[in-house]
C-alpha positions as CSV (number, residue, x, y, z in Angstrom):
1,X,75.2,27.3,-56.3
2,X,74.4,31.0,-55.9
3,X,74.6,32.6,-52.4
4,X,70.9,33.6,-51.0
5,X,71.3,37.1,-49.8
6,X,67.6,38.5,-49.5
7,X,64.1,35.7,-49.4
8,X,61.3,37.0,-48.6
9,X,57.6,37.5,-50.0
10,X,58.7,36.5,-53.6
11,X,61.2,38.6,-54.1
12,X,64.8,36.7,-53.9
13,X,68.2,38.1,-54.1
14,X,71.1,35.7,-54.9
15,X,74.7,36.6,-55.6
16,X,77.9,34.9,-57.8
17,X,81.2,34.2,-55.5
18,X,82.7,33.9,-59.3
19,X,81.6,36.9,-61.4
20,X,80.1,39.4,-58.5
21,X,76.4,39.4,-60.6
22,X,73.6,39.9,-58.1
23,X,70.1,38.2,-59.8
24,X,67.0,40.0,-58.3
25,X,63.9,37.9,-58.6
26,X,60.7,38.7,-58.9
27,X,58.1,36.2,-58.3
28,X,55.0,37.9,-56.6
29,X,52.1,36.8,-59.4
30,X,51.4,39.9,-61.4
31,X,54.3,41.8,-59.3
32,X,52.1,45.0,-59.0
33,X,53.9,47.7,-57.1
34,X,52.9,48.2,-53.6
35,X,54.5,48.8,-50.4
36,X,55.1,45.5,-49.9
37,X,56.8,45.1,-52.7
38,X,58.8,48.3,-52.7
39,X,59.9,47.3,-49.0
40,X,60.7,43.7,-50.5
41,X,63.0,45.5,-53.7
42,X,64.4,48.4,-51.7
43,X,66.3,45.8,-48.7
44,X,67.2,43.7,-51.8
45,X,68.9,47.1,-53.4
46,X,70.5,47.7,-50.1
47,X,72.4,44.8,-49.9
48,X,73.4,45.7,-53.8
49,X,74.6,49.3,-53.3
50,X,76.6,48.0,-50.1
51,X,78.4,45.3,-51.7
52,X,82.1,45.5,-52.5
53,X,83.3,45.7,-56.3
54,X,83.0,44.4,-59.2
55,X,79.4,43.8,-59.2
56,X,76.9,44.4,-61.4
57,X,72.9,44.0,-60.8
58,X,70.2,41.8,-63.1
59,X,66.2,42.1,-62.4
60,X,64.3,39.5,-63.8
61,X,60.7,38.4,-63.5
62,X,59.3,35.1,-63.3
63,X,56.0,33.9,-64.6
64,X,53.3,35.9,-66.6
65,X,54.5,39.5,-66.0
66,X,57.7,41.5,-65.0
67,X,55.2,43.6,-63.7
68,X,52.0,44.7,-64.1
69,X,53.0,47.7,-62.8
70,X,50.9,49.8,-59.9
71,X,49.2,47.9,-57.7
72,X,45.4,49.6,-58.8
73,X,43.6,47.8,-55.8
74,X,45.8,48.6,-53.4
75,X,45.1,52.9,-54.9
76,X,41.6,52.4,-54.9
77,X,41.2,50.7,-50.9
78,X,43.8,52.8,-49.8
79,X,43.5,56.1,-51.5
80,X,45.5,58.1,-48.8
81,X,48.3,55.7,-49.3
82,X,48.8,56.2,-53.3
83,X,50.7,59.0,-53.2
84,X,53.2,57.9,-50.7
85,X,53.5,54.6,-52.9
86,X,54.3,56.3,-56.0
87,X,56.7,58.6,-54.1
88,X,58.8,55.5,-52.2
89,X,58.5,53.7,-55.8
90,X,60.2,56.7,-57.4
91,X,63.1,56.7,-54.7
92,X,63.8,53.7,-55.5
93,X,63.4,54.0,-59.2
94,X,66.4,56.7,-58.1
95,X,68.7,54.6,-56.8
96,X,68.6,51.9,-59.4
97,X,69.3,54.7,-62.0
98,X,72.8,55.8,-60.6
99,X,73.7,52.5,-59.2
100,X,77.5,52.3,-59.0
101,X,77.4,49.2,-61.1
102,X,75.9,47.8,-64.0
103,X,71.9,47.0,-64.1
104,X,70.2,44.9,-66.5
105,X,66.3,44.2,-66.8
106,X,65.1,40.6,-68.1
107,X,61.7,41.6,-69.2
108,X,60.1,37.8,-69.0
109,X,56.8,39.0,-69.7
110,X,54.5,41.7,-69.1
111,X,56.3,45.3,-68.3
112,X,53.0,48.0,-67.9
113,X,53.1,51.2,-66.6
114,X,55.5,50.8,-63.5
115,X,56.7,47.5,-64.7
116,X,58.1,49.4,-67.9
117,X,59.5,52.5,-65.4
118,X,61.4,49.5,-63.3
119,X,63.0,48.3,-66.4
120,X,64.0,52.0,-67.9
121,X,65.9,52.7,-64.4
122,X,68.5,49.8,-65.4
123,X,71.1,50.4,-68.0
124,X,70.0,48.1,-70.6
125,X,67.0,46.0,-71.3
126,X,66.3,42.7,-72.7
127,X,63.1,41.1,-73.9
128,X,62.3,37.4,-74.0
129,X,60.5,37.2,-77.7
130,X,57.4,35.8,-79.2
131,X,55.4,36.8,-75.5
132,X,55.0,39.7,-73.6
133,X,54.9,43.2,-74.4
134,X,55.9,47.0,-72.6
135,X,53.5,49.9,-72.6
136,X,52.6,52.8,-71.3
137,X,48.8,52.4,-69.7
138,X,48.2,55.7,-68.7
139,X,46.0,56.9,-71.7
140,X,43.6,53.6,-71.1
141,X,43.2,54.3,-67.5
142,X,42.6,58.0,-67.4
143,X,45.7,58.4,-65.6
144,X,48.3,61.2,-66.4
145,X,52.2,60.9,-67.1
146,X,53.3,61.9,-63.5
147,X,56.7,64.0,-63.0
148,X,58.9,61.0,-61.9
149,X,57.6,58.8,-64.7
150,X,57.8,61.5,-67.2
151,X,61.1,62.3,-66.2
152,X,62.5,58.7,-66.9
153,X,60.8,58.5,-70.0
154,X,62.3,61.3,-71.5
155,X,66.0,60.5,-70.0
156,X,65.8,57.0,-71.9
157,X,63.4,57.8,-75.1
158,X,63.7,59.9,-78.0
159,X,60.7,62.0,-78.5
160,X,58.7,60.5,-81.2
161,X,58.9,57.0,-78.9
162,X,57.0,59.0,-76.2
163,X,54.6,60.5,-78.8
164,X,53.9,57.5,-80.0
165,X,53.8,55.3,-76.5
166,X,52.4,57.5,-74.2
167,X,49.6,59.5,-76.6
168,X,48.3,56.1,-77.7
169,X,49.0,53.4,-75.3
170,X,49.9,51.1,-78.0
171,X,52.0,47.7,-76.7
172,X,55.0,46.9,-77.7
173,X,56.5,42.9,-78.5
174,X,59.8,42.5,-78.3
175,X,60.9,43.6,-82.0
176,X,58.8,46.8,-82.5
177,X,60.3,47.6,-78.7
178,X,63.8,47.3,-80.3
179,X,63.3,49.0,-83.1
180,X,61.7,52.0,-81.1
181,X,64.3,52.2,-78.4
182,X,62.0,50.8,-75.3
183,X,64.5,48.0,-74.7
184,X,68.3,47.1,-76.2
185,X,68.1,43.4,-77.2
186,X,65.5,40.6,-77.6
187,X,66.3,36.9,-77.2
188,X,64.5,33.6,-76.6
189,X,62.7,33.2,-73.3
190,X,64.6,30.2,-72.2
191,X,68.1,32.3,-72.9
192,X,66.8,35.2,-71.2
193,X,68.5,34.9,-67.7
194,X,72.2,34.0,-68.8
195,X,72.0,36.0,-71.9
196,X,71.2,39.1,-69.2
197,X,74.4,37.6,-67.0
198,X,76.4,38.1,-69.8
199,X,75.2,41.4,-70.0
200,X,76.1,42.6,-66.9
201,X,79.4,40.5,-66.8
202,X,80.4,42.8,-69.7
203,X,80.0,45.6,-67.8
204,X,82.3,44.8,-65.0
205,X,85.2,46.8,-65.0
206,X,88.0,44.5,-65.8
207,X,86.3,43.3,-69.0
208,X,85.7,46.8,-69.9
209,X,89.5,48.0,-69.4
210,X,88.7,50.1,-67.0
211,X,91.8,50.6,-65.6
212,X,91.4,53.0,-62.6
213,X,87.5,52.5,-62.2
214,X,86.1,54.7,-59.3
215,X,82.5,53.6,-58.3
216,X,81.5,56.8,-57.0
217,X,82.5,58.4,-60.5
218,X,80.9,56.1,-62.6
219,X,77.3,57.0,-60.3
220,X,78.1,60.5,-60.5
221,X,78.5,60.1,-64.4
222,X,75.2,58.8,-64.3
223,X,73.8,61.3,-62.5
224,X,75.0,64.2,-64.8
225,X,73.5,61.7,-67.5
226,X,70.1,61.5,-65.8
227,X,69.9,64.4,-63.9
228,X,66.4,65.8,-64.6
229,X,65.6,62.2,-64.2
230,X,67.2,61.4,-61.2
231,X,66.0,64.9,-59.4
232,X,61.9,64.6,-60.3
233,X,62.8,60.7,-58.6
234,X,64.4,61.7,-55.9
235,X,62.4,65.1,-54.9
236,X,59.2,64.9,-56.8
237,X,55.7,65.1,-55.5
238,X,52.9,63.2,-57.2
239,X,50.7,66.3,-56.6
240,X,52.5,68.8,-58.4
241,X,50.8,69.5,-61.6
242,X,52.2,70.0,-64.9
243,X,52.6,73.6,-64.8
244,X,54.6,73.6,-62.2
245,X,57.2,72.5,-63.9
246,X,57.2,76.2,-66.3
């Protein structure tokens, strides 16, 4: 049985005494981003980034959606509060991307807006088929592509899949997302957890031959990887405006 290492609110941590994979559930509903769930996700990631080696991370959703991504009641009750959401989301968007370890989404359903942003922070992606599909919302809801959002779009995408994904809000299923680069591998929905277990077993060192692995230099190779990325996530503001960026 896998050990319990975070419970709370829907979202469960477990660990694996025999492989070191971590399995981040999360089973709040729609699981729309809001403080409660950032709080819920960011103690689960503590206990991940504190954890000895080798490790490696999977987060999969349960139900409907991976997530529906920002919470849009919680913005419109609490306007003051949306920019410090979006900000604490993107630090933790941050962390996941140079995690010292492997990290895997399992996209069970649904994965809108930040739901798709939570999944392009891991290393790879995998899609449960027939159900579900990933998309950017932000043309349907009069929103723009904020600097943290953009900036992990454009560290995981090639071009013409933001052109195509972002300027028309089209959705995705689980093939045309392959095929366009949103996610690595597709499989059925009842595989979907162990088939992303084996892909973040693979990643462990020792079945990579990584003979002198270093964790700090394999988050610091992400970093030089993602660094526009990982800066706008770590540092942005959600009021700067595009030009600020020229």
């Amino acid at each position: 049985m896998p050990n319990v290492e975070y419970n709370a609110d829907g979202i469960q941590l477990t660990s694996s005494e025999e492989c070191g994979i971590f399995v981040l559930s999360l089973d709040r509903n729609e699981n729309v981003v809001n403080p409660d769930f950032v709080g819920a996700l960011s103690a689960s990631i503590n206990i991940v980034e504190c954890a000895s080696h080798p490790k490696a991370l999977v987060i999969i959703g349960r139900g409907k959606f991976f997530s529906n991504g920002l919470d849009l009641k919680f913005m419109l009750s609490t306007p003051q509060g949306t920019s410090p959401l979006i900000e604490s989301f993107w630090r933790l968007l941050g962390r996941i991307l140079v995690m010292d370890c492997r990290t895997v989404a399992a996209i069970n359903g649904h994965a809108f807006g930040a739901g798709l942003f939570l999944a392009l922070a891991c290393d790879y992606r995998l899609m449960r088929t027939k159900r579900g599909f990933v998309n950017f919302p932000e043309l349907n809801l009069g929103m723009r592509l904020a600097k943290g959002f953009a900036e992990i779009s454009k560290a995981k995408l090639s071009p013409e899949t933001l052109r195509d994904g972002v300027l028309t809000g089209r959705r995705y299923g689980s093939t045309e997302a392959i095929r366009t680069g949103l996610v690595d591998f597709e499989c059925p929905f009842d595989e979907l957890e162990s088939r992303a277990i084996v892909i973040a077993e693979e990643g462990l060192p020792e079945n990579l031959g990584a003979v002198n692995f270093d964790a700090q230099s394999f988050r610091q190779m992400k970093i030089e990887l993602y660094t526009d990325a990982y800066r706008a996530l770590s540092m942005g503001k959600v009021d700067a405006e595009p030009e600020s960026r020229l």
